[in-house]
Every structure is written in structure tokens, then in C-alpha cells.
N, CA, C and O atoms as CSV, one atom per row, in Angstrom:
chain,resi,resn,atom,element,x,y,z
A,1,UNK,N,N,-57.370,38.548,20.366
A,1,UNK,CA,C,-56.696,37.669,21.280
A,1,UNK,C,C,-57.343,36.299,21.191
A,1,UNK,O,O,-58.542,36.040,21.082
A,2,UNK,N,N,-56.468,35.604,21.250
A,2,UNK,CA,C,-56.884,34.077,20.633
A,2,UNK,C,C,-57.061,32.649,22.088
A,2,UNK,O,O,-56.099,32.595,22.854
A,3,UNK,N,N,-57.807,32.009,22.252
A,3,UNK,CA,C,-57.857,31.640,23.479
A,3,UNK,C,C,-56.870,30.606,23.586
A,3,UNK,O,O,-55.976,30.721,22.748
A,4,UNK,N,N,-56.772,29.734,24.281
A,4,UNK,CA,C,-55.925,28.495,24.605
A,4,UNK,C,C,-55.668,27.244,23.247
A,4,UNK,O,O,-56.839,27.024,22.939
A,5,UNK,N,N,-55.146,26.706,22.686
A,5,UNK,CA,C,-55.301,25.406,21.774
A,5,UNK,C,C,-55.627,24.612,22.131
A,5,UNK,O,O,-55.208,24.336,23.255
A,6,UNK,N,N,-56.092,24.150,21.819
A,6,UNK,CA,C,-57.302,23.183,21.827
A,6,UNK,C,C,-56.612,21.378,21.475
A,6,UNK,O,O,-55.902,21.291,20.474
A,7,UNK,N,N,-56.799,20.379,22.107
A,7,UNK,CA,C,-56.244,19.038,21.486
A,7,UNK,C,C,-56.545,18.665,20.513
A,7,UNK,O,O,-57.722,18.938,20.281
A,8,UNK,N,N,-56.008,18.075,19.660
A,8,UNK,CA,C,-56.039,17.313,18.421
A,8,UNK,C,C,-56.915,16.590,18.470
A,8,UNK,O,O,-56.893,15.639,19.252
A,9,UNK,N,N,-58.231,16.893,17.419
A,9,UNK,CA,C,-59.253,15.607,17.131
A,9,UNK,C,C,-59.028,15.041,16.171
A,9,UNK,O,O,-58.506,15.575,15.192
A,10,UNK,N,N,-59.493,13.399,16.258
A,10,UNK,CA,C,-59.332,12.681,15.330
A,10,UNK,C,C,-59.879,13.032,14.239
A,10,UNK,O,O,-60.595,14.031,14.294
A,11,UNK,N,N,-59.732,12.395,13.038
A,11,UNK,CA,C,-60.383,12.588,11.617
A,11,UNK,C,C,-62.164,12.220,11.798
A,11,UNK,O,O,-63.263,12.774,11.765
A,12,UNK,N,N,-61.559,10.964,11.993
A,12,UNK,CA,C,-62.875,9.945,12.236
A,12,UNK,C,C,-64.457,10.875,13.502
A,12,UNK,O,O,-65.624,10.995,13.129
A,13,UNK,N,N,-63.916,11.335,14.870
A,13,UNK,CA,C,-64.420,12.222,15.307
A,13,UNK,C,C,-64.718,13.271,14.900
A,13,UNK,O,O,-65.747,13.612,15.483
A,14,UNK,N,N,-64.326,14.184,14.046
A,14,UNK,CA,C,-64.411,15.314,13.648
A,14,UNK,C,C,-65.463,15.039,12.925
A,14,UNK,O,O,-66.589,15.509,13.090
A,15,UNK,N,N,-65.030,14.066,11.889
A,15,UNK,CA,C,-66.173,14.021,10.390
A,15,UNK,C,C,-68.012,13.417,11.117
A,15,UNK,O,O,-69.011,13.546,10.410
A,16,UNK,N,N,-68.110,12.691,12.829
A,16,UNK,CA,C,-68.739,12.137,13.324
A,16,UNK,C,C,-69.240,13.550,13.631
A,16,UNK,O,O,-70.373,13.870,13.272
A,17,UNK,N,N,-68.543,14.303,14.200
A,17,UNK,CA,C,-69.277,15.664,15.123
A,17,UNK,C,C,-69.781,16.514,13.793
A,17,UNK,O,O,-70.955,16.883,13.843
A,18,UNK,N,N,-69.117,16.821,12.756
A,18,UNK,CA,C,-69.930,17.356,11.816
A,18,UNK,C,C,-71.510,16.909,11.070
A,18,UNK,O,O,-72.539,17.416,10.621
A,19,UNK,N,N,-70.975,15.847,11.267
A,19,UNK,CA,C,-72.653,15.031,10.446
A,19,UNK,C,C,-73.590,15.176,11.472
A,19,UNK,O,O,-74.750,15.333,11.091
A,20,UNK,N,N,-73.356,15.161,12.846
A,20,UNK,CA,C,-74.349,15.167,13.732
A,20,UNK,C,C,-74.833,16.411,14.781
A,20,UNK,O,O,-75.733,16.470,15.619
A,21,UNK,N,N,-73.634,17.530,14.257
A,21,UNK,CA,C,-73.968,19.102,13.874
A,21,UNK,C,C,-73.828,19.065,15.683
A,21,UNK,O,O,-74.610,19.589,16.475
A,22,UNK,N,N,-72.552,18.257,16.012
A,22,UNK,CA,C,-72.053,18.400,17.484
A,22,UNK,C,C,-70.998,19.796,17.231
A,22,UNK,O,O,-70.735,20.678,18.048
A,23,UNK,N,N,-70.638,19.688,16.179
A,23,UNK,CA,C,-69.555,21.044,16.001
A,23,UNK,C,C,-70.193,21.951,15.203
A,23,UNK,O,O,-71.045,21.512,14.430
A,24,UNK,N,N,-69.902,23.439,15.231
A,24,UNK,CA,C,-70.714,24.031,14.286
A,24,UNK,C,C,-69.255,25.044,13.318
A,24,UNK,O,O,-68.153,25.398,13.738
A,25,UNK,N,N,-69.890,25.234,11.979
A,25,UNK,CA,C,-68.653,25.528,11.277
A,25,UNK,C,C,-69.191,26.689,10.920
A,25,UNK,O,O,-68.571,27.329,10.071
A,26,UNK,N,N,-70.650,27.347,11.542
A,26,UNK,CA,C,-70.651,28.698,11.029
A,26,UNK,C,C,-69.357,29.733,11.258
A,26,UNK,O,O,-69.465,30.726,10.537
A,27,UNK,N,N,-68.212,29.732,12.057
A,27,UNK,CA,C,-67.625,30.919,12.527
A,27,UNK,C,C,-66.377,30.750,11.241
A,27,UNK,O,O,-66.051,31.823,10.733
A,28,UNK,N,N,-65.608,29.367,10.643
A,28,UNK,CA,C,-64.934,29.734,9.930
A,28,UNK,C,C,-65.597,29.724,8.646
A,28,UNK,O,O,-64.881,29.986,7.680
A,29,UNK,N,N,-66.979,29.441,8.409
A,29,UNK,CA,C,-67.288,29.738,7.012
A,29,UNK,C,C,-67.475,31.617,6.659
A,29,UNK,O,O,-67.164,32.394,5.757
A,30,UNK,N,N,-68.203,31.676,8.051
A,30,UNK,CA,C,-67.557,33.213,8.340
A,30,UNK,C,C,-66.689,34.001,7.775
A,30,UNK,O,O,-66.950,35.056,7.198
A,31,UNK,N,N,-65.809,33.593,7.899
A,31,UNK,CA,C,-64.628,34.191,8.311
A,31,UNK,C,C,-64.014,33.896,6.724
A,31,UNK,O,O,-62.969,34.475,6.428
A,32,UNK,N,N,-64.617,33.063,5.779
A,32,UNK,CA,C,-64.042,33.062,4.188
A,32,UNK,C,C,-65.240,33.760,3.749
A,32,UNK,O,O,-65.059,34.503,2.784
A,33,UNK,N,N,-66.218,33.712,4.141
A,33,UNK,CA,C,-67.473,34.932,3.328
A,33,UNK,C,C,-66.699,36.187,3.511
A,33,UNK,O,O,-66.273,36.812,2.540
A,34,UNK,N,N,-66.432,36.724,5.237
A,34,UNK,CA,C,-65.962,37.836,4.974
A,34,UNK,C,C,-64.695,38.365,4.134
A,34,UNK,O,O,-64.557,39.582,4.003
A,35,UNK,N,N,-63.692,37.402,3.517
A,35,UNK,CA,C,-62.220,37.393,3.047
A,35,UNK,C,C,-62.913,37.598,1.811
A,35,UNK,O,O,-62.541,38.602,1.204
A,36,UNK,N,N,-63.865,36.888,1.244
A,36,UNK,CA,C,-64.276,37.379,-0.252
A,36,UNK,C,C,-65.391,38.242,-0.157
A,36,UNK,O,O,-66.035,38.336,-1.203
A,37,UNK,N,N,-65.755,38.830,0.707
A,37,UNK,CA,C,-66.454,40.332,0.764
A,37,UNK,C,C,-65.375,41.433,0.441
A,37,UNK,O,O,-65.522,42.480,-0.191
A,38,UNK,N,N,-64.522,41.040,0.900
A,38,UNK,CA,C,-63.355,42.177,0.935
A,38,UNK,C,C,-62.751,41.853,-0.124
A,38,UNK,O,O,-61.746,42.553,-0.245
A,39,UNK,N,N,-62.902,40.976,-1.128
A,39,UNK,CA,C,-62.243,40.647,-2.476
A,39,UNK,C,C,-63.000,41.868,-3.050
A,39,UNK,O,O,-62.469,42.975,-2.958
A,40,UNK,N,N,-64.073,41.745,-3.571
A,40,UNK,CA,C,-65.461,41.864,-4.015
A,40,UNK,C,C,-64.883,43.696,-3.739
A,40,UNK,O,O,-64.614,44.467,-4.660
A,41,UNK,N,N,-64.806,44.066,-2.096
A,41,UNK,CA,C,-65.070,45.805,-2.256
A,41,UNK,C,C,-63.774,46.299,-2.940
A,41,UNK,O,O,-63.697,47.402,-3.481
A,42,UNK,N,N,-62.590,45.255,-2.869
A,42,UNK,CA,C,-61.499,45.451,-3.442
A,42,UNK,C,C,-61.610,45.804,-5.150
A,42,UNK,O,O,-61.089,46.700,-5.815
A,43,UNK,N,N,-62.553,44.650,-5.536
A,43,UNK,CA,C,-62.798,44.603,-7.240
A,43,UNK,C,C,-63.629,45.963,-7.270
A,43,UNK,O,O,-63.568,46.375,-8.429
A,44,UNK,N,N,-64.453,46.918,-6.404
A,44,UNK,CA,C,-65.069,47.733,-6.768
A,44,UNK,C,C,-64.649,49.087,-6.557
A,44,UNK,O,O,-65.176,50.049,-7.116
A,45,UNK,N,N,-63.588,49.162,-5.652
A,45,UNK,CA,C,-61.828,50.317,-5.531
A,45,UNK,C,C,-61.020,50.512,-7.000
A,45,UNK,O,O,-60.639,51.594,-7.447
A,46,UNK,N,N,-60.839,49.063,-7.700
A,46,UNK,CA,C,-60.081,49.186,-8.360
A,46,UNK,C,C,-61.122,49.706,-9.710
A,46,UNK,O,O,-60.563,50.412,-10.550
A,47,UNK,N,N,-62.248,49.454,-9.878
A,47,UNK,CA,C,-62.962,49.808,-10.723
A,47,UNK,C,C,-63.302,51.351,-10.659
A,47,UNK,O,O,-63.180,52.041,-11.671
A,48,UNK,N,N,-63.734,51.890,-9.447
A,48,UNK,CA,C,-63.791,53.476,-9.224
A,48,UNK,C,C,-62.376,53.846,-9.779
A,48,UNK,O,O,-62.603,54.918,-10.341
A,49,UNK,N,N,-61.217,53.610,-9.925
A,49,UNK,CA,C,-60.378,54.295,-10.188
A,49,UNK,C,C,-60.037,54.536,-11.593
A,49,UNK,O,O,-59.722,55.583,-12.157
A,50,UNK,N,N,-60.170,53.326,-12.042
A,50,UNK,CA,C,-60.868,52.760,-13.219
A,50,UNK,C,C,-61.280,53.886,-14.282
A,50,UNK,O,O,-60.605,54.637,-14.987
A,51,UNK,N,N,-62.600,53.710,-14.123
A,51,UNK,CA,C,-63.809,55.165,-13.911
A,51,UNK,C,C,-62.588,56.349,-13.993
A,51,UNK,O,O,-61.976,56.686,-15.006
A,52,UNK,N,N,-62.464,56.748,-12.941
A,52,UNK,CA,C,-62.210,58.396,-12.869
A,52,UNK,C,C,-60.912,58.220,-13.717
A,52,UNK,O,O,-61.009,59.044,-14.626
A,53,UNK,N,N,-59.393,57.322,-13.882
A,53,UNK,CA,C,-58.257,57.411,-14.938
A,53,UNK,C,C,-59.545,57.406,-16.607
A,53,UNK,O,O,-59.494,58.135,-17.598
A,54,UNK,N,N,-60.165,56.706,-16.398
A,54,UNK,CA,C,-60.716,56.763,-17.858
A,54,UNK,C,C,-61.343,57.913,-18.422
A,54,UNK,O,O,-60.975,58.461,-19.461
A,55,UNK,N,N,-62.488,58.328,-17.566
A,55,UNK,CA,C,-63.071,59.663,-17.500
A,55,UNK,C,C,-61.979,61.095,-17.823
A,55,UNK,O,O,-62.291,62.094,-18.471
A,56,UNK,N,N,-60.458,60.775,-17.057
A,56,UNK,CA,C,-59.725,61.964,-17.336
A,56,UNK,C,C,-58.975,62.046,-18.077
A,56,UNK,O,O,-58.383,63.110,-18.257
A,57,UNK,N,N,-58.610,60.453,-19.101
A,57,UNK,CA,C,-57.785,60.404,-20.120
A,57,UNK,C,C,-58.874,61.125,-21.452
A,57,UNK,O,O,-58.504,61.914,-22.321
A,58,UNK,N,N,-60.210,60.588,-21.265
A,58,UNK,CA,C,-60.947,60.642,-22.544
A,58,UNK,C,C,-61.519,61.882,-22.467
A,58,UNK,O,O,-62.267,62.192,-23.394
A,59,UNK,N,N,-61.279,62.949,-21.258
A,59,UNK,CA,C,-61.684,64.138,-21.688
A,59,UNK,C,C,-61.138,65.003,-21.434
A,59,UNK,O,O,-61.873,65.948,-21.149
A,60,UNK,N,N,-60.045,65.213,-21.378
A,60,UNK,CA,C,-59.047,66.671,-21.122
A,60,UNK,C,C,-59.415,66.982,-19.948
A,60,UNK,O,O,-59.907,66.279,-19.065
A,61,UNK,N,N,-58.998,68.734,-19.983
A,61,UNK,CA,C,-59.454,69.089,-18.559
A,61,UNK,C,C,-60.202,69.169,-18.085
A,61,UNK,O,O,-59.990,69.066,-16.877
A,62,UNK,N,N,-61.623,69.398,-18.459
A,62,UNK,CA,C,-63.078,68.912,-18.035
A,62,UNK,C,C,-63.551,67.667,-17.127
A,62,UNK,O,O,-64.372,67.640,-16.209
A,63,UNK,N,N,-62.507,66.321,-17.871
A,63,UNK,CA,C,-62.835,65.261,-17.356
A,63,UNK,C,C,-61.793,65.197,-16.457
A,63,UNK,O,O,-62.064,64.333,-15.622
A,64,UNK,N,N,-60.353,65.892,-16.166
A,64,UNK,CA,C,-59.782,65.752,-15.083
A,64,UNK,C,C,-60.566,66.564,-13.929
A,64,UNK,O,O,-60.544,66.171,-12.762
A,65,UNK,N,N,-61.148,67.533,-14.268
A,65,UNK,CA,C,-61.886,68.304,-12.997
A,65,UNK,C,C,-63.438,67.446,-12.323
A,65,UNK,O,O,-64.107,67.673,-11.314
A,66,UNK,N,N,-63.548,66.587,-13.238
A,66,UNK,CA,C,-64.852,65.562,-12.841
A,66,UNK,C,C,-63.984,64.511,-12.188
A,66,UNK,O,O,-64.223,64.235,-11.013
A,67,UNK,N,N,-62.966,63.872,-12.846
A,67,UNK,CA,C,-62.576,62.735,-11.917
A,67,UNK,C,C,-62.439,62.662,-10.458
A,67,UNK,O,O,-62.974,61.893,-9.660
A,68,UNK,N,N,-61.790,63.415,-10.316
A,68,UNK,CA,C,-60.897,63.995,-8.939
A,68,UNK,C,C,-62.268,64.184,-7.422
A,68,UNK,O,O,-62.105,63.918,-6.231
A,69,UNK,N,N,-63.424,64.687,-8.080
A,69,UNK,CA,C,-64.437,63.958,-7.205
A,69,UNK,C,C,-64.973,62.877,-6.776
A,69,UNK,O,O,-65.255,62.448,-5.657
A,70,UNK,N,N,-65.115,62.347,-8.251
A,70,UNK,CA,C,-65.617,61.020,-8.229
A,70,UNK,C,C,-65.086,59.876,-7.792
A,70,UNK,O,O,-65.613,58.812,-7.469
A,71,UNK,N,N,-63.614,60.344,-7.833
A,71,UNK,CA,C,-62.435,59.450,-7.191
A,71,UNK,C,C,-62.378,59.235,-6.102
A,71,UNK,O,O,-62.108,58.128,-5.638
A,72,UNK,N,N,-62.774,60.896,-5.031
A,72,UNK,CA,C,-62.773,60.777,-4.011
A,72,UNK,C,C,-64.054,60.139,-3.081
A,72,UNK,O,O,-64.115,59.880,-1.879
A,73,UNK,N,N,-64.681,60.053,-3.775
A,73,UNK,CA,C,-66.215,59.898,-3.240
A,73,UNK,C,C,-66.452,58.121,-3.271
A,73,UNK,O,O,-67.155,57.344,-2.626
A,74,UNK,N,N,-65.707,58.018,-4.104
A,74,UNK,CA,C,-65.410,56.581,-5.204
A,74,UNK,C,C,-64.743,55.893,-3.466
A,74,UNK,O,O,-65.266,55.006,-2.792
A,75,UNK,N,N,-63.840,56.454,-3.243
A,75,UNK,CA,C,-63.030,55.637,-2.039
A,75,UNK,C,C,-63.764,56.023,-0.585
A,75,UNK,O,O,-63.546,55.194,0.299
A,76,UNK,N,N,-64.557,57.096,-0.230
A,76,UNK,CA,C,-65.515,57.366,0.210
A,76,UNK,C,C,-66.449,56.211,0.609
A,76,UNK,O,O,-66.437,55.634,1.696
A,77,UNK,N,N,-67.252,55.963,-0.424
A,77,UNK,CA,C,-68.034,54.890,-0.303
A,77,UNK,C,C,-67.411,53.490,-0.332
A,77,UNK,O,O,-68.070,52.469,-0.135
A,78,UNK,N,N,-65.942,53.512,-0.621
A,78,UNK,CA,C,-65.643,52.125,-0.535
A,78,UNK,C,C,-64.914,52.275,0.834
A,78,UNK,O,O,-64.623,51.113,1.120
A,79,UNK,N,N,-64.628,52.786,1.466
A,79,UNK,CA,C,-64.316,53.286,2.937
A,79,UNK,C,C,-65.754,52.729,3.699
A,79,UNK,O,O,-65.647,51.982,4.672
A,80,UNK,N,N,-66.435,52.937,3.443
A,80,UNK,CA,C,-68.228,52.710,4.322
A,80,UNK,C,C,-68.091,51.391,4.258
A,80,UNK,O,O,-67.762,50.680,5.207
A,81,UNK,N,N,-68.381,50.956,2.942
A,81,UNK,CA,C,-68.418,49.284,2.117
A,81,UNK,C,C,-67.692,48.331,3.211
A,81,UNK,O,O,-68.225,47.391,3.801
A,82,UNK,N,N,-66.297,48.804,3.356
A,82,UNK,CA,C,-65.377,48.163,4.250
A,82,UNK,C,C,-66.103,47.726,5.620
A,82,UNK,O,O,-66.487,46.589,5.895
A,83,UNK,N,N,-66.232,49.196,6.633
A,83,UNK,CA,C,-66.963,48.960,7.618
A,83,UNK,C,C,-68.005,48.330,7.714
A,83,UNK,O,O,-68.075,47.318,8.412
A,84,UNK,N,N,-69.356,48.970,6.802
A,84,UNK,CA,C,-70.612,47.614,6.784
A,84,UNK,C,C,-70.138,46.295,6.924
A,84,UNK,O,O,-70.630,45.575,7.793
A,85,UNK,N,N,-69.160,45.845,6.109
A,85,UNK,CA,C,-69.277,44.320,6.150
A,85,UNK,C,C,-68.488,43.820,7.164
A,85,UNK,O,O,-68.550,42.628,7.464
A,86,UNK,N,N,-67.594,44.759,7.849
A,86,UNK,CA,C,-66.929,43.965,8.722
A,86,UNK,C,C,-67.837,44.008,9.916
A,86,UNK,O,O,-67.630,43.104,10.726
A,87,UNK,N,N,-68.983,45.019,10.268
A,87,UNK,CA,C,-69.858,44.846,11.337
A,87,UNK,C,C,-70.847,43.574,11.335
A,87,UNK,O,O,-71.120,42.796,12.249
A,88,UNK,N,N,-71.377,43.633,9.741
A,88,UNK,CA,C,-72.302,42.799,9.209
A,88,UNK,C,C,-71.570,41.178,9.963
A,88,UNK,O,O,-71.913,40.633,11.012
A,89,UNK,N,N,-70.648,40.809,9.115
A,89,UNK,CA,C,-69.834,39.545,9.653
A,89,UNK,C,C,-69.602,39.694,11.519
A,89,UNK,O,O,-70.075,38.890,12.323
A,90,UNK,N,N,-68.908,40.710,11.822
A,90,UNK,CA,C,-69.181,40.825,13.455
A,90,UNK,C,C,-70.321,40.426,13.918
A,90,UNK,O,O,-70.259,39.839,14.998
A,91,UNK,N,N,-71.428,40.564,13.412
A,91,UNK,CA,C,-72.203,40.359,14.344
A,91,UNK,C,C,-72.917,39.093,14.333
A,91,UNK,O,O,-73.428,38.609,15.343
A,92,UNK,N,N,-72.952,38.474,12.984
A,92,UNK,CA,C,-72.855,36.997,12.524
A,92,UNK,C,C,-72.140,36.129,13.567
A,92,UNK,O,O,-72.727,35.224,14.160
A,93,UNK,N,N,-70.329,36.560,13.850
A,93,UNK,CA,C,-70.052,35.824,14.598
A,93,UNK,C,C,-69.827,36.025,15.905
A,93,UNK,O,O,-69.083,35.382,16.646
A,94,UNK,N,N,-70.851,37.416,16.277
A,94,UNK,CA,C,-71.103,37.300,18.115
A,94,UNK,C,C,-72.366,36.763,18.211
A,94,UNK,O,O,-72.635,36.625,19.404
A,95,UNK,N,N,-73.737,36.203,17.126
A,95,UNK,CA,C,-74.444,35.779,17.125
A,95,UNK,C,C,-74.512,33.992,17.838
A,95,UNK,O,O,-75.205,33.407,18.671
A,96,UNK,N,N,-73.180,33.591,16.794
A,96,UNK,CA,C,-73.162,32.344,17.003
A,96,UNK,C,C,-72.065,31.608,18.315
A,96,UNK,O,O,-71.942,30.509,18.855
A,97,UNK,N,N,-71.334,33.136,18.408
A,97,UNK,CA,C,-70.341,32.844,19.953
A,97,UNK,C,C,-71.289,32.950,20.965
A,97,UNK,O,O,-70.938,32.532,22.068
A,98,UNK,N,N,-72.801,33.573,20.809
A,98,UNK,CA,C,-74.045,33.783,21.673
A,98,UNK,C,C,-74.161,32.442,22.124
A,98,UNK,O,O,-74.041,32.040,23.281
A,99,UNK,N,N,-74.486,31.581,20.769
A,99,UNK,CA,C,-75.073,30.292,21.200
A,99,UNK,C,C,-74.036,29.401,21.578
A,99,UNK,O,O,-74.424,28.325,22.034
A,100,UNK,N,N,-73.111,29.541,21.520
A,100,UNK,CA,C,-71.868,28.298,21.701
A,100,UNK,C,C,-72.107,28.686,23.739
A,100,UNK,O,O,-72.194,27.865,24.652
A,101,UNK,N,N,-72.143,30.122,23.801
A,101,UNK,CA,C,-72.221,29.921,25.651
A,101,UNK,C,C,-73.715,29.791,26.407
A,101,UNK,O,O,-74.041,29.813,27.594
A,102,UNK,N,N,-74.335,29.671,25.379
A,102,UNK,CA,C,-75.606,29.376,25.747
A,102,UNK,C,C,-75.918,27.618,26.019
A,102,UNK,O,O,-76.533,26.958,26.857
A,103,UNK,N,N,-74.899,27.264,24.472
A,103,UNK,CA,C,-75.163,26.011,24.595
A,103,UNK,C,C,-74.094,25.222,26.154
A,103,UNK,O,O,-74.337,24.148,26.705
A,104,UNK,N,N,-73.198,25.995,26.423
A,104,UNK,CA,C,-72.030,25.408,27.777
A,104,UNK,C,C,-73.138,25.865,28.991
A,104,UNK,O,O,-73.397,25.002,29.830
A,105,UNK,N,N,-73.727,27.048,29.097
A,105,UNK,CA,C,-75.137,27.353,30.197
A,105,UNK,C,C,-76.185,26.130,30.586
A,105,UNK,O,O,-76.523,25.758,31.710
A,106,UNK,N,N,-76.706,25.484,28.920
A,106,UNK,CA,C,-77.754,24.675,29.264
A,106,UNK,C,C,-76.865,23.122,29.709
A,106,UNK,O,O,-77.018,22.306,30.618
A,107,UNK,N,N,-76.180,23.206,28.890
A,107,UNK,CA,C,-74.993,21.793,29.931
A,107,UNK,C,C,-74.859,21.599,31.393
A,107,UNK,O,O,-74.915,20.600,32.110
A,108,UNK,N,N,-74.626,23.103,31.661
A,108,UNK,CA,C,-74.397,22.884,33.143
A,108,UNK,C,C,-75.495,23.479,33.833
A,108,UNK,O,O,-75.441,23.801,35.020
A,109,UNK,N,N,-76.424,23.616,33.147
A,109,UNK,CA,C,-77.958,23.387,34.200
A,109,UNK,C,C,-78.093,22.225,34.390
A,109,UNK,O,O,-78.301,21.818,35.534
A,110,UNK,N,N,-78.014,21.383,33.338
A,110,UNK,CA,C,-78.401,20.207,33.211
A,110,UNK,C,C,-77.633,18.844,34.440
A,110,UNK,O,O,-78.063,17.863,35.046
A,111,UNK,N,N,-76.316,19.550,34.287
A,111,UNK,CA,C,-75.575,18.352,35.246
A,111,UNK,C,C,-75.561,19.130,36.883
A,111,UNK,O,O,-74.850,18.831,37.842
A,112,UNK,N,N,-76.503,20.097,36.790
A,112,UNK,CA,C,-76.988,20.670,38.190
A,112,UNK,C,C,-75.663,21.458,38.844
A,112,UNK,O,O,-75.596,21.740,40.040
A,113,UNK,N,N,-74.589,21.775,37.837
A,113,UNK,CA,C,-73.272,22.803,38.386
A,113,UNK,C,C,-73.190,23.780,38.138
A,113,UNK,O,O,-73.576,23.890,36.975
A,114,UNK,N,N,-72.784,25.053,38.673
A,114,UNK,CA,C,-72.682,26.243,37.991
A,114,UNK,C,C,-71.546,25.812,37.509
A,114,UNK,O,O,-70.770,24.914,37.837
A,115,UNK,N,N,-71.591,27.077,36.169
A,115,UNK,CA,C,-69.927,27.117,35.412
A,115,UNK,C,C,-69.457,28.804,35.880
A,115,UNK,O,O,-70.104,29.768,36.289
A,116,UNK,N,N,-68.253,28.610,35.630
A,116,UNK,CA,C,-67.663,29.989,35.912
A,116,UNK,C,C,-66.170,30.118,34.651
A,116,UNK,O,O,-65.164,29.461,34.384
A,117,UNK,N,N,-66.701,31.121,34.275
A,117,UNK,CA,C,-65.418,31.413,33.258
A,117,UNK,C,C,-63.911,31.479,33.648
A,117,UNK,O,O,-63.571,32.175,34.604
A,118,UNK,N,N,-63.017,30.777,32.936
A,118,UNK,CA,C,-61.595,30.473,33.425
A,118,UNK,C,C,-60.971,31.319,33.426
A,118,UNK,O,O,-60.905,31.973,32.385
A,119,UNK,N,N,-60.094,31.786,34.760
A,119,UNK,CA,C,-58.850,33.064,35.124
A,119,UNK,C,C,-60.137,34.411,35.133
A,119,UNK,O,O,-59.859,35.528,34.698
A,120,UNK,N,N,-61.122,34.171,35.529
A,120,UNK,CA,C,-61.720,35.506,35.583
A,120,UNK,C,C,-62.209,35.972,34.511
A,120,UNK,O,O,-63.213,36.655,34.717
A,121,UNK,N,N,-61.802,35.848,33.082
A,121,UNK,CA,C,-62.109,36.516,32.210
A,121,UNK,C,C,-63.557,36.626,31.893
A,121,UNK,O,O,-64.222,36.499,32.921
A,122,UNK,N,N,-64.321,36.830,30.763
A,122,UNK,CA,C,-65.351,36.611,30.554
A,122,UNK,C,C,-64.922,35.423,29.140
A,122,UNK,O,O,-64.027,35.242,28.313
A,123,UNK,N,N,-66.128,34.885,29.533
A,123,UNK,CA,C,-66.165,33.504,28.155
A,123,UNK,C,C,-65.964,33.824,26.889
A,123,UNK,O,O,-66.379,34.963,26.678
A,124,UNK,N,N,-65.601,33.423,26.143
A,124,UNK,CA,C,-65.533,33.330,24.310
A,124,UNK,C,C,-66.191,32.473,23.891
A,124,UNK,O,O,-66.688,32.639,22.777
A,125,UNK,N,N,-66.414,31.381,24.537
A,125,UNK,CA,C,-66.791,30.425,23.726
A,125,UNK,C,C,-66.889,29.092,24.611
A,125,UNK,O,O,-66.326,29.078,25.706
A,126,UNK,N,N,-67.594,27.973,24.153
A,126,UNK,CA,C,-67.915,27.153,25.536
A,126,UNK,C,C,-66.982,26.202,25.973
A,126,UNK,O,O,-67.295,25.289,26.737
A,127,UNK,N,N,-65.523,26.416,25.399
A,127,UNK,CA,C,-64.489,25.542,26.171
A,127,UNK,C,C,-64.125,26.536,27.178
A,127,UNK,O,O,-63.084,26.332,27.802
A,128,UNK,N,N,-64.995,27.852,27.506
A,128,UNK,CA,C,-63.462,28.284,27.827
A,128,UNK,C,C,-64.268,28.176,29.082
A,128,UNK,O,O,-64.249,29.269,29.648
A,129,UNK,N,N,-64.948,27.316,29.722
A,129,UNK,CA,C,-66.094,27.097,30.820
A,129,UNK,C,C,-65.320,26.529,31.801
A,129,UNK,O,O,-64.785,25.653,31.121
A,130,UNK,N,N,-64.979,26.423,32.640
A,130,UNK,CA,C,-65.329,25.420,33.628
A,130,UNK,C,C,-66.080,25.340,35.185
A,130,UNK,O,O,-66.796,26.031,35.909
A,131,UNK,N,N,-65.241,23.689,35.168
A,131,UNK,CA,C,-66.438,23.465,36.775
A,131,UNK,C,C,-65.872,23.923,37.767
A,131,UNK,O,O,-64.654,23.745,37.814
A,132,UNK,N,N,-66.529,24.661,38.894
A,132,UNK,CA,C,-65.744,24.622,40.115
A,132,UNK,C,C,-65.933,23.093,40.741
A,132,UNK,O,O,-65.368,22.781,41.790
């Protein structure tokens, strides 16, 4: 679930908040590490199969009775592969959604207000703050 949209920043602002690391771009660099993690377990699915069609063309029935494990075990471990990395990246980006409400916390110590998360929910992230 995706929160509210956000207004249009300028070019000129944007490229200002990046150089001075007011915005942080760990969550969508994220989010293309994890898209080519999943390239990557993809290239290593298609290779197990790979493996076991080759194994059962080049050895008769012997090597069809070996494939058929290895195949399965083959998608097995690329079944795991999947999960690791999507936790791995999860937790990368509840690491850094950590600090985005940490960083809206020390703001509003600072201007002496409590914040309270908008409609009740719990926060995502530090727009989704406000003042009473």
C-alpha cells in the first residue's frame, strides 16, 4: 500500500537536495539491486534446467533418472534464493524507513512539538508526520 503523492519538485531542488544528501536514494537504488537479484536467480533456474535437459539427453535412462532430482532440488534451492533476497532487501529497506522516522522524531524534538502519525495509522516514512 502506497502512501499519499507527494508534490512536484523542481529539477533545480531535487539535484540541490541530492548533493547535500537532504534526500536519500537508498530505497530506490534498493529496489533496482533487488530487480537484478532476481535477474541473476532467474539466470541460475534457467541454468539448473539447463543441467538436468543436458544430463538426460547425454545419458539415456540413467541420466533421465539423475535429472529429475537434480531438477527438483535445482528449483528447491532456487525457491530459498528467491526468499533470502527478498528478506535480505526487506530489511535494507525497513533499515532506512528506520531512519527517515527517526530523522521526522529528531525534527520535532527539536521545534519542541510532538508529531503524531496521520489518520491513525502508523508512519512509513517522515512525510507521513504531522503537527497537532
Amino acid at each position: 500500500m502506497r502512501g499519499p503523492k507527494t508534490k512536484a519538485i523542481p529539477p533545480r531542488e531535487l539535484f540541490v537536495d541530492l548533493l547535500t544528501f537532504d534526500r536519500r536514494l537508498a530505497v530506490p537504488v534498493i529496489h533496482l539491486v533487488y530487480w537484478a537479484g532476481l535477474g541473476l536467480i532467474a539466470l541460475i533456474a534457467f541454468s539448473v534446467v539447463g543441467a538436468s535437459v543436458g544430463v538426460a539427453l547425454r545419458e539415456g535412462l540413467e541420466g533421465m533418472l539423475l535429472a529429475i532430482p537434480v531438477l527438483v532440488a535445482g528449483f528447491l534451492i532456487v525457491g530459498a534464493l528467491v526468499l533470502i533476497w527478498r528478506s535480505f532487501c526487506e530489511f535494507y529497506v525497513a533499515v532506512f524507513r528506520i531512519s527517515d522516522d527517526l530523522a521526522a522524531l529528531r525534527a520535532a524534538a527539536e521545534g519542541g512539538r510532538p508529531i503524531v502519525p496521520v489518520q491513525g495509522e502508523p508512519a512509513r516514512s517522515a512525510g507521513d508526520y504531522t503537527r497537532p
